[in-house]
N, C-alpha and C positions, 0 to 999 in steps of 0.2 A: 467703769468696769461693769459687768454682766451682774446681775441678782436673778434667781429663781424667787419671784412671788406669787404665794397664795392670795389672791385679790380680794374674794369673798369663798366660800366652801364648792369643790368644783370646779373652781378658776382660775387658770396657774399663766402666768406671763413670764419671760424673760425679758427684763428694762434693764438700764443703766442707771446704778446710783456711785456717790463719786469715793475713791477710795480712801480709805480711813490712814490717820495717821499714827502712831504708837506714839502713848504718852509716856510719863515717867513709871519705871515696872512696869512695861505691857513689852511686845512684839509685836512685830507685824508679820502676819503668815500668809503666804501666799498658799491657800487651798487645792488641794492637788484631785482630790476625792474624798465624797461625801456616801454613808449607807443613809440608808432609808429603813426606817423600822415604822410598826405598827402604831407608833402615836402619831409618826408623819400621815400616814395614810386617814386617821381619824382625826385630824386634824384640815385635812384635803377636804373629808367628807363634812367638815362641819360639825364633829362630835366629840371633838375637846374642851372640855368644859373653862381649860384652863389660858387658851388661844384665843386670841381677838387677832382682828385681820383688817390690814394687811399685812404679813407676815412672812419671814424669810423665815425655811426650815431646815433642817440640818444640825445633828450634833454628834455624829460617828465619825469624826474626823481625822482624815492624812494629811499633812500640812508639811509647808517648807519653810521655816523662817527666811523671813526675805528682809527683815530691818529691826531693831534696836534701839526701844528709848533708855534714856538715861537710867542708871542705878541694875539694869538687866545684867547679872553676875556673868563670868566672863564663861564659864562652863557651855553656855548657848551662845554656839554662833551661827552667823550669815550661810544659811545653805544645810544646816540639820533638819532632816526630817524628825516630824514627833505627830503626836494625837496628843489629847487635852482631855482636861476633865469638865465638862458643862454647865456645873454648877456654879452658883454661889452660896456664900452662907455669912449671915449678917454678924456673926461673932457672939452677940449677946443673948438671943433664946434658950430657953431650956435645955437645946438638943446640942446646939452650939456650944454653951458654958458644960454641958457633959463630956464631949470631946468628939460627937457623932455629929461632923456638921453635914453628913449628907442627907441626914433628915430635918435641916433647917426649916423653922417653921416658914419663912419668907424668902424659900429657895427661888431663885430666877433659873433656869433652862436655856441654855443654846435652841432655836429656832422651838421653844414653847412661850415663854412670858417675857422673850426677850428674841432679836431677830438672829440666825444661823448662820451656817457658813455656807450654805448653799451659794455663793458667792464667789469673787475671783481673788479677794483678799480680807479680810477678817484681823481686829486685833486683840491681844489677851493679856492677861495679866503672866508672868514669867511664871508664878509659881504656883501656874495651871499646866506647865507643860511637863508630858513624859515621853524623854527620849526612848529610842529603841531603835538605834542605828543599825540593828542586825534585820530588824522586821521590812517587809515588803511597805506598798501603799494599802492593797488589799486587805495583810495581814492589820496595820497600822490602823484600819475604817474599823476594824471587828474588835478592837480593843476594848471599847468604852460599852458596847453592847452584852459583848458575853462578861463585863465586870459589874452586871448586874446579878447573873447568875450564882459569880462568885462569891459575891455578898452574902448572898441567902448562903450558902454555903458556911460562910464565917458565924452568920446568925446564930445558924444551926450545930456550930462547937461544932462542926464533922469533926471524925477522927480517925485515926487507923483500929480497925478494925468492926467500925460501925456499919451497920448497912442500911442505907437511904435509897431511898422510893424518892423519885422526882416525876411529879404530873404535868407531862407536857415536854415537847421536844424540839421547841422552836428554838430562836436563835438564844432569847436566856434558860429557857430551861436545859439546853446543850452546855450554857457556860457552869450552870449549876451540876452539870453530869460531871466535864473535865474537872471543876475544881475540887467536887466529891473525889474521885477516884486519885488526882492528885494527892490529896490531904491520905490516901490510903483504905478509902472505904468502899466497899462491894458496892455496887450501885444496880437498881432497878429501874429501869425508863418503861414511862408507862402513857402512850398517846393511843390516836385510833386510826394512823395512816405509818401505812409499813414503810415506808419509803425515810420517811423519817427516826422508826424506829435501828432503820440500818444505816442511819448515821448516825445514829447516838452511843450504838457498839463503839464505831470510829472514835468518838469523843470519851469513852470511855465506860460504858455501861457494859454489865457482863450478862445483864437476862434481861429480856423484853416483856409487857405487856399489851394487848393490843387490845385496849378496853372496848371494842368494837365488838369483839367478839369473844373476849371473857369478862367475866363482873371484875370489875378492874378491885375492889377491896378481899373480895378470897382468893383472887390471884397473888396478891400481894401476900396475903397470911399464908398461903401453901408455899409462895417461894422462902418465906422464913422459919418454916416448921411449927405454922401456927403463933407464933410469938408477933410479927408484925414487923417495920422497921423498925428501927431507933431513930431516924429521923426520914418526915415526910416534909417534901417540896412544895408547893404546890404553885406552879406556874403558867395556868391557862387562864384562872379568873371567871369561873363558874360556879354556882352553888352544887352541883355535883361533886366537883371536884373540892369545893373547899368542907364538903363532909364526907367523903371518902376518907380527907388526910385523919380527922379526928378519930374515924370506924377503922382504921387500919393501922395505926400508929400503934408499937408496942406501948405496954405501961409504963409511966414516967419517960416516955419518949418526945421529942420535940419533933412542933410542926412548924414548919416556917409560910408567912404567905407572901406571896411577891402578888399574883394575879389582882386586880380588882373587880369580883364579883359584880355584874352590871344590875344586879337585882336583890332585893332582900334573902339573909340565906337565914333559915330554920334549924335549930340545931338540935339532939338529944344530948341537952349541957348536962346529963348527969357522967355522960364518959372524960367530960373537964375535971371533975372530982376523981371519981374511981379510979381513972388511971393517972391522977396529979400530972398533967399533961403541961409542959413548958411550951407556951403557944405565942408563935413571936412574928411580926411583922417585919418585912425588908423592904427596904428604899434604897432607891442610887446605887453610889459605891462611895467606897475611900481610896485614898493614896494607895494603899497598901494593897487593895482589890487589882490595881492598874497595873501595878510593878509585879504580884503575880498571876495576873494573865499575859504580862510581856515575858515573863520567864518560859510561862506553857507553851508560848505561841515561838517562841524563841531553840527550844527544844524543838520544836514539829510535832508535837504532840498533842496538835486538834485538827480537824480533814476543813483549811480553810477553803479548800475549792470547789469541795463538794457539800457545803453553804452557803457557795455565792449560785444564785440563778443567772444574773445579769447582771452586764456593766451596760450602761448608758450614756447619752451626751448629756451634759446641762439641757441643750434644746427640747432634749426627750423624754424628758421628766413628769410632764403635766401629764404625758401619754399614758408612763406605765404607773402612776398612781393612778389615774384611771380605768386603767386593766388590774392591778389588784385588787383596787376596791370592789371591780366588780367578780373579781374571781380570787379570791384568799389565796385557796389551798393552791392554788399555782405556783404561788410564789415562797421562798423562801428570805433571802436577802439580797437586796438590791441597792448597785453601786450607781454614785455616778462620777463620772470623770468631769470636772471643774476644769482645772488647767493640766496641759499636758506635759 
């Protein structure tokens, strides 16, 4: 069967490796489509810290089960479409024995510490998989991406009636918008390309920032009447931005960080104290992240086509990681068709 490998950083082949068989509790899925997000493309480039190569990538996944090992409960069968969750989580760590195994400390990753589905079939454990027989392939690839967003959302106690500042309007800081406004809270998108900021209305935000061209923290206090959020996002992964969420955060307001800062960030820690700031880290998702983004997605209630840039072949894959790497802002999210 076909594999997409990254060879060395830069170097991507389509080979034949031979197709896996489903052991006992796993399936075997025949991969339909794959998204491409930003750790693939850094990972292309050679700047994932956490990828050794050669390396199959892929873990936005549409899939078809196509076979059945033993003890796989009868609820899954031959010919359901699903997407998956990509993790693993060892059972026994700190994060584990909490009950949060998405932030396992010896998490493995579909196509990161472990090889994807970029591939023509893939096998998984059964109680990795989440049906959503109502969802598209498209919708199905955007599942596990925007339940990163959702996460942070969860982190962040949103609530009805809260109003959240999310920094950033990519493909998770979008899932962070919908699941805001889902949960019932006013939402504030705040990037520096309009294009994206009028999808994120679509996703659900109700006032825009275009930190380009206003100081994106007194924007944020003027839309609140001075007060600030109640809970700030932050999802680009800049030291700007991750001192923005602390300077603009109402008191005793929560700031959630998903981004990871590429550089040391400097803070004035005494707005940690004065405004008792509940300041919380997001990773991955959960179950529960999955099952409501297939509810959002299920309602029509996020613009999945006006997120997708492109759909592509497997064969064409080395191509447009090489055209985003060399041009980001181009790109949004990017599909590729595995099997047809």
């Amino acid at each position: 069967m076909r594999a997409l490998v990254i060879e060395h950083p830069g170097q991507v082949a389509v080979t034949d490796i031979e197709v896996p068989s489903a052991a006992a509790g796993e399936v075997l899925l025949r991969v339909r489509m794959v998204g491409l997000c930003g750790s693939d493309v850094n990972s292309f480039r050679g700047k994932n810290p956490m990828v050794s190569f050669p390396r199959i990538p892929g873990h936005e996944i549409a899939a078809t089960i196509a076979g059945l090992g033993e003890g796989v409960p009868a609820e899954f069968q031959v010919g359901m479409d699903v997407t998956l969750s990509p993790y693993t989580a060892c059972g026994n760590c700190p994060a584990c024995r909490r009950g949060r195994p998405n932030a396992c400390r010896t998490n493995h990753t579909l196509g990161v510490q472990r090889n994807g589905a970029l591939t023509e079939f893939i096998t998984a454990p059964w109680t990795k998989l989440i049906p959503a027989p109502r969802l598209s392939l498209r919708e199905l690839c955007l599942v596990e991406p925007l339940t990163v967003g959702f996460h942070a959302a969860r982190r962040g106690e949103v609530a009805a009636g809260d109003v959240v500042a999310v920094l950033g309007a990519g493909t998770v800081g979008l899932g962070a918008i919908a699941s805001s406004a889902h949960r019932g809270a006013r939402v504030i998108s705040v990037d520096i390309d309009d294009g994206k900021l009028a999808l994120a209305r679509k996703a659900g935000a109700s006032q825009t920032v275009n930190a380009k061209r206003e100081k994106m923290v007194q924007a944020m206090l003027d839309l609140t009447d001075g007060d600030g959020p109640d809970v700030v996002i932050e999802a680009v992964g800049t030291p700007d931005t991750f001192r923005a969420a602390v300077e603009a955060v109402a008191f005793t307001g929560r700031v959630v960080y998903i981004g990871y800062a590429k550089e040391p960030v400097c803070y004035e820690t005494r707005l940690f104290v004065q405004k008792e700031l509940d300041i919380r880290g997001s990773r991955n998702a959960v179950i529960e992240d999955f099952r409501e983004v297939v509810e959002v997605l299920t309602r029509g209630a996020f613009p999945v086509e006006e997120t997708i840039t492109c759909v592509v072949p497997l064969e064409k894959t080395g191509e447009v990681l090489e055209e985003w790497s060399q041009n980001p802002a181009a790109f949004s999210k990017i599909l590729v068709n595995v099997c047809e």
